[in-house]
C-alpha positions as CSV (number, residue, x, y, z in Angstrom):
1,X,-6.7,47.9,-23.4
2,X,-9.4,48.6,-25.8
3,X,-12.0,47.2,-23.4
4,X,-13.1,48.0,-19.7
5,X,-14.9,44.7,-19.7
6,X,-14.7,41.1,-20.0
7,X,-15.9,40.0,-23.5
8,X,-17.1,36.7,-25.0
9,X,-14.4,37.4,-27.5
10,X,-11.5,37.4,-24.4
11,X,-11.8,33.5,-24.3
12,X,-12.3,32.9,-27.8
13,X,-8.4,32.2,-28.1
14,X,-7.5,35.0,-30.8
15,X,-6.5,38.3,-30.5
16,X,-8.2,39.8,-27.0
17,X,-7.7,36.9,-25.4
18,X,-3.8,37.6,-26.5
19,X,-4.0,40.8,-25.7
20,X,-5.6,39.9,-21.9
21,X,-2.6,37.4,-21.6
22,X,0.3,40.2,-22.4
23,X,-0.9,43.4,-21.4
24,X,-3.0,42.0,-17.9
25,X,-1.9,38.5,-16.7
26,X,2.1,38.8,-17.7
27,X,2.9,42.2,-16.6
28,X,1.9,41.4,-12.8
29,X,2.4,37.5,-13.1
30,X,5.3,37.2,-15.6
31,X,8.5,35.1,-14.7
32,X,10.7,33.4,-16.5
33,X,8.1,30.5,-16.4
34,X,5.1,31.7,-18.0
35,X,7.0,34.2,-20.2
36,X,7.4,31.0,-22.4
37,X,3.6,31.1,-23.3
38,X,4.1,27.1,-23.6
39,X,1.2,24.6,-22.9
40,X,2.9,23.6,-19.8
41,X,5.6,24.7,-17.5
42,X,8.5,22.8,-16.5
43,X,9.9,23.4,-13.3
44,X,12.9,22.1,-11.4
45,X,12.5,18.7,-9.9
46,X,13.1,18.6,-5.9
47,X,14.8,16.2,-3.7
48,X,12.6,13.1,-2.6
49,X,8.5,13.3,-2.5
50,X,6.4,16.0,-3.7
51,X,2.6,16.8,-2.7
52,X,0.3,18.1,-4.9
53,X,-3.3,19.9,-4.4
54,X,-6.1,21.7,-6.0
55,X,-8.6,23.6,-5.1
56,X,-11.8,26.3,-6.6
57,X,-12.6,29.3,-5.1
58,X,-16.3,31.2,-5.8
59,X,-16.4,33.8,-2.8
60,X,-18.9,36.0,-2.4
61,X,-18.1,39.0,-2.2
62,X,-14.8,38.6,-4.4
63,X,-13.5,41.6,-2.4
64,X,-14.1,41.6,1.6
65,X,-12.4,42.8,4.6
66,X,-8.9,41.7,4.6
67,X,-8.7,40.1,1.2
68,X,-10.7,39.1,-2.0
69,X,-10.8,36.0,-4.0
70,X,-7.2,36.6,-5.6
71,X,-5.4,36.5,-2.3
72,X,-7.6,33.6,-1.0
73,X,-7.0,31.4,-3.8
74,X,-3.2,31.8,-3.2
75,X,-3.3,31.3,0.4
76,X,-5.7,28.1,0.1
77,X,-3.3,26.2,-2.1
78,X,-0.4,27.5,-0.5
79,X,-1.7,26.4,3.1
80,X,-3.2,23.0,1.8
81,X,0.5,22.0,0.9
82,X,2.3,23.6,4.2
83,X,0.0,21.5,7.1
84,X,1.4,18.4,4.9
85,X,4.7,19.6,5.8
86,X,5.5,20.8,2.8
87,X,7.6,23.3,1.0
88,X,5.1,25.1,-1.5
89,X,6.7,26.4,-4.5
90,X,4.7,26.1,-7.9
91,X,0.9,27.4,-8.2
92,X,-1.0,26.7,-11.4
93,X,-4.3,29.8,-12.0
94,X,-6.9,29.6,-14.0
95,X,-9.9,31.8,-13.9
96,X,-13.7,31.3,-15.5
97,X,-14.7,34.9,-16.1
98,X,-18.2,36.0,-16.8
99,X,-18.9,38.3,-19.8
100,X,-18.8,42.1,-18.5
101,X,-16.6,41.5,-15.3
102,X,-14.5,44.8,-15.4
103,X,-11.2,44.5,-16.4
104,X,-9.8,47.0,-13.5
105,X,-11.6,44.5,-10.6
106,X,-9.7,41.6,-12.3
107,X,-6.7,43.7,-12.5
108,X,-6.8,43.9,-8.8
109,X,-7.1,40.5,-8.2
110,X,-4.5,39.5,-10.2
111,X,-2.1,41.9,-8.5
112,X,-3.6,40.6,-5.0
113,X,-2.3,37.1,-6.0
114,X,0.9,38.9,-7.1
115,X,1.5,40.4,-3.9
116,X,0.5,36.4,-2.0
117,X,2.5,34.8,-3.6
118,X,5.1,37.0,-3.4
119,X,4.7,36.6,0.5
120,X,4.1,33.3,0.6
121,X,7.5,32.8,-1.9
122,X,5.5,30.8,-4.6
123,X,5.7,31.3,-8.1
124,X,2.7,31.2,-10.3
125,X,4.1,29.2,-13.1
126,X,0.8,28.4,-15.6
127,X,-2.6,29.3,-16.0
128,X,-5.4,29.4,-18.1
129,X,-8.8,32.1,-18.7
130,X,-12.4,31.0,-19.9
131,X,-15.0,33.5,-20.7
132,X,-18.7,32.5,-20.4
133,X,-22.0,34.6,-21.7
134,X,-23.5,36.7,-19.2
135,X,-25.6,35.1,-16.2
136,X,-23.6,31.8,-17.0
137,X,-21.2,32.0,-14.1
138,X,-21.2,35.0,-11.2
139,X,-18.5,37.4,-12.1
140,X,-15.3,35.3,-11.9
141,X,-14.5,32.2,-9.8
142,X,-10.7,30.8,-10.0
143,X,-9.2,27.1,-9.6
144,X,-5.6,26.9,-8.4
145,X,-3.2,23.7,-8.3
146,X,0.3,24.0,-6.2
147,X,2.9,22.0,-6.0
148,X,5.2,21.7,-2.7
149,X,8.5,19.6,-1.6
150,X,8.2,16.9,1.5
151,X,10.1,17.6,4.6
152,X,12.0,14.1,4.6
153,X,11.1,12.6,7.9
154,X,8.4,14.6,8.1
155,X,5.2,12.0,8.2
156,X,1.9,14.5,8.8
157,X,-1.3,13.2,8.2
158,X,-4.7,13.6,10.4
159,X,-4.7,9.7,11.3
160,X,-1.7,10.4,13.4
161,X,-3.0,12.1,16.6
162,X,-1.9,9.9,19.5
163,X,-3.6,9.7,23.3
164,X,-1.9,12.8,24.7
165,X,-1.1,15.0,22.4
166,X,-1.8,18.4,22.9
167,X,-4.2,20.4,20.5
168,X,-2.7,23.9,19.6
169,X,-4.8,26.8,17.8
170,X,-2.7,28.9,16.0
171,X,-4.9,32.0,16.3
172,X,-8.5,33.3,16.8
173,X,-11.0,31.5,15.2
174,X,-14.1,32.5,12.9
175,X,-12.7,35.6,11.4
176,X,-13.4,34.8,7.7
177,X,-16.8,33.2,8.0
178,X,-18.3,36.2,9.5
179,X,-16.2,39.0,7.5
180,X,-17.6,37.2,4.2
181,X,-21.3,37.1,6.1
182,X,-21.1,40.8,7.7
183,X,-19.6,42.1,4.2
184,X,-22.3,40.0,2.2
185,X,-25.1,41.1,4.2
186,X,-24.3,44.6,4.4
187,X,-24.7,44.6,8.3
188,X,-22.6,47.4,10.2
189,X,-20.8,46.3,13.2
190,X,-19.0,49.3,15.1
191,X,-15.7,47.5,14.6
192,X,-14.9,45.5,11.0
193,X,-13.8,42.2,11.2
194,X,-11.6,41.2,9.0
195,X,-10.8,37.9,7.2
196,X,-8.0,35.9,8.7
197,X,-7.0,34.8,5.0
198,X,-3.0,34.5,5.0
199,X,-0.3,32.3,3.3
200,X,0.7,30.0,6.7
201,X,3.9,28.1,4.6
202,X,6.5,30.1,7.3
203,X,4.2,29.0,10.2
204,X,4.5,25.9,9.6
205,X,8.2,25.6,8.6
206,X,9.1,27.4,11.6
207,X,6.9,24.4,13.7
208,X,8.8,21.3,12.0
209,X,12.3,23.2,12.5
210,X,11.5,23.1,16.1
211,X,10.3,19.3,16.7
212,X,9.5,16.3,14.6
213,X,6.7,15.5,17.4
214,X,3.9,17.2,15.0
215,X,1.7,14.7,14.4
216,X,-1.3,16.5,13.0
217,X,-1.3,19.7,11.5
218,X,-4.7,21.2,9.6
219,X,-6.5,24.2,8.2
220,X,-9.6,25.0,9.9
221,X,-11.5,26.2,6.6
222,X,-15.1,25.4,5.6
223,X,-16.6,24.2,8.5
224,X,-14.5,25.5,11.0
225,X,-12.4,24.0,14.5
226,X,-15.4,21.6,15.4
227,X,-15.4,20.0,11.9
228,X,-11.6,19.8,11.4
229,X,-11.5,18.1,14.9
230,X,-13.7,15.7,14.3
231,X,-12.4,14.9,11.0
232,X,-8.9,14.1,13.1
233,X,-10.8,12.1,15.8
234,X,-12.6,10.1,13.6
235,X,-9.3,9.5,10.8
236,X,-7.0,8.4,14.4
237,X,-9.9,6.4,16.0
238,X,-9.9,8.7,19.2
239,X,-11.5,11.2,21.1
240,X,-10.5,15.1,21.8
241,X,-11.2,16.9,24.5
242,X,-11.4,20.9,23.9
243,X,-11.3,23.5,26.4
244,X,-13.8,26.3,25.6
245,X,-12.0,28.3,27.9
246,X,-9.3,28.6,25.7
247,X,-10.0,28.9,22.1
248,X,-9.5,32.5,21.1
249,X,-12.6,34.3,19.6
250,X,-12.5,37.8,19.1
251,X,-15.2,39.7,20.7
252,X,-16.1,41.2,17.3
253,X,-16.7,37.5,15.9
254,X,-18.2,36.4,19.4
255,X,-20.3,39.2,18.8
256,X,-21.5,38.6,15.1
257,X,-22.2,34.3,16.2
258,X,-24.1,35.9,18.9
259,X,-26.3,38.3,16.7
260,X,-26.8,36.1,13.7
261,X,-26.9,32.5,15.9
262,X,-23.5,30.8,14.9
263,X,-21.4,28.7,17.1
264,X,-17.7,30.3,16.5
265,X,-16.3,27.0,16.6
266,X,-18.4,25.8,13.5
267,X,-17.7,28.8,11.1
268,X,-14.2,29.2,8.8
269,X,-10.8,30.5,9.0
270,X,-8.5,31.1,6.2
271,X,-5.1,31.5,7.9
272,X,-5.4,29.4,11.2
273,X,-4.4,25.8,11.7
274,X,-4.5,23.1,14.0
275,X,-2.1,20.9,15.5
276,X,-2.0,18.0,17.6
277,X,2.3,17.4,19.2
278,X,3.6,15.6,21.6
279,X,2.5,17.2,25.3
280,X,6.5,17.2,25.9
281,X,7.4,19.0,22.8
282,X,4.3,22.1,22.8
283,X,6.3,24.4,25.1
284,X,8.8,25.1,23.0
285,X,6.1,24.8,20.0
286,X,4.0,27.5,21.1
287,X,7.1,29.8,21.8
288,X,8.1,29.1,17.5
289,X,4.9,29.9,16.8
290,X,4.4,33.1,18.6
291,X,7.2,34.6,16.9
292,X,6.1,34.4,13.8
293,X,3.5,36.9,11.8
294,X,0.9,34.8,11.8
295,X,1.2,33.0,15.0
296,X,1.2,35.6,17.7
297,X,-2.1,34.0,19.7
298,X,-1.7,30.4,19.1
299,X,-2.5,28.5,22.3
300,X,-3.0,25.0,23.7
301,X,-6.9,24.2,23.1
302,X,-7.0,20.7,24.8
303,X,-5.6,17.2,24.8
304,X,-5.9,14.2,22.8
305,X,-7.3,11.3,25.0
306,X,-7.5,7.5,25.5
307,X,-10.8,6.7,24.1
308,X,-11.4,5.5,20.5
309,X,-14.6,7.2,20.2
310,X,-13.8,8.9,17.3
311,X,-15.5,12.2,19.0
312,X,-14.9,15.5,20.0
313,X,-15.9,17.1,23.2
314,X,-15.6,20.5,25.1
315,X,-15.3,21.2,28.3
316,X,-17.4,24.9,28.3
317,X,-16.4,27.2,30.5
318,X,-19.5,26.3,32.8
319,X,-18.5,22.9,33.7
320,X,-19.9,20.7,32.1
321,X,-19.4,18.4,28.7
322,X,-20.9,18.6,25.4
323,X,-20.1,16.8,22.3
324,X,-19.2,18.6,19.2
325,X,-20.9,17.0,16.2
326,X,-19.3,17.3,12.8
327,X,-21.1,19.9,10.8
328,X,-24.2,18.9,9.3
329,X,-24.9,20.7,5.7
330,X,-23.7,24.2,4.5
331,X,-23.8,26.7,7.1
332,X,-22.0,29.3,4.9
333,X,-22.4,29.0,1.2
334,X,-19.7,30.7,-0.5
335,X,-17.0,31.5,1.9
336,X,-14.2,30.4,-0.3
């Protein structure tokens, strides 16, 4: 290319932002899709319902421990769809990029979403690049929209916890929030931590092949386990008992909370999920998830129980009982 950065003249619609479109975005994203350059893409219809998402990503950094913004926005979209019980297949990309971002960094990210999709075997079909003047946006932020195929006889939805269910984890939690927030402040920690973020679609598939007892199954993202647990309770009007105990934290992340005062259970994943199944059926649940890549740790976290309190409590390793409020504001801005 004749430039090393993002232009104003890149989003003007004329020849750079032609040029950006055949000599950056097709060469790493290119399929048969968006090799048609048309105004939309038509894909092949699938059997029976689909679910559809969207979703804008403005990390900060763009580039952390274990991933950067391109990978994230893949696995986001992609992991929205598969704790519906979906089969993700089409991704839509479009990025807002500030004048002067460098044209190698958004090389990178393009290949990262390459690469995450490729994983996650989704196909970025369309997409779509703004440029805005200098100090109007922070470097480059992207929105994503996927596209996935029900599992007939699948129903998965957060209002369907029932009284004894078990709660499963699928791995340690609280790895993203505090890579972005160790990365971001510059602090050095003898050992890195590294973001969680991954495409969970084969997780999942691999759960609904072994039982259609999977009631509930949700990404712990902004706001962490407490606040996806509470969103549960409060959607299936009952309480949820968690066993501190037995949530996995990494003593790198239990480490960070410790030092810079967060609760673990309050700060984001990008590649764990929760699950509430039938008691009967999470044996055999936990053994599924275990063998596959991204759900080596999971464990049982606690139960689902009788009340309709709509609230969550843990047992702590103490004793005793404390509720676990839903989060109250932002306690990481800019984690995803």
């Amino acid at each position: 290319m004749m430039h090393e950065n993002i232009t104003l003249a890149h989003g003007g619609g004329g020849r750079l932002s032609r040029q950006l479109t055949e000599e950056l975005f097709l060469p790493i994203l290119g399929n048969r899709y968006l090799l048609q350059l048309n105004d939309s893409a038509v894909v092949e219809p699938g059997e029976g319902a689909a679910a559809f998402t969207t979703d804008a990503f403005v990390v900060d950094p763009v580039f952390f421990p274990g991933g950067d913004i391109g990978r994230l926005a893949v696995c986001g979209t992609v992991n929205d769809l598969a704790v519906m019980g979906a089969l993700p297949r089409y991704l839509s990309a479009a990025f807002i990029l500030e004048e002067g971002y460098p044209l190698a960094d958004l090389r990178r990210i393009v290949r990262s979403m390459k690469d995450t999709a490729d994983e996650a075997e989704v196909t970025i079909v369309t997409g779509d690049t703004k440029v805005v003047p200098r100090g109007a946006a922070d470097s480059i932020f992207i929105t994503t929209a996927g596209i996935g195929y029900m599992n007939p006889g699948m129903p998965v939805s957060a209002g369907r916890a029932h009284p004894g269910d078990a709660v499963i984890i699928s791995g340690p939690v609280g790895r993203h929030g505090m890579a972005i927030m160790t990365s971001r402040e510059g602090l050095g920690f003898s050992s890195t931590i590294e973001s969680d973020v991954a495409p969970l679609n084969r997780l999942t598939a691999a759960m609904l092949e072994v039982t259609g007892d999977i009631h509930v199954m949700r990404d712990a993202t902004r706001g962490g386990l407490a606040t996806v647990l509470n969103e549960i309770a409060s959607q299936a009007a009952c309480d949820i008992i968690l066993e501190e105990r037995s949530v996995p934290v990494t003593e790198a992340v239990r480490g960070a909370c410790e030092l810079l005062g967060f609760d673990p259970l309050y700060v984001a994943n990008e590649g764990v999920l929760v699950a509430c199944a039938a008691a009967d059926a999470a044996g055999a649940l936990l053994e599924a998830m275990r063998g596959q890549t991204y759900g080596t740790e999971a464990v049982i976290a606690g139960r689902v129980g009788n009340s309709g309190s709509g609230r969550v409590v843990l047992e702590t390793e103490m004793g005793s009982r404390r509720v676990l409020d839903m989060l109250s504001g932002e306690q990481l801005p800019r984690i995803c």
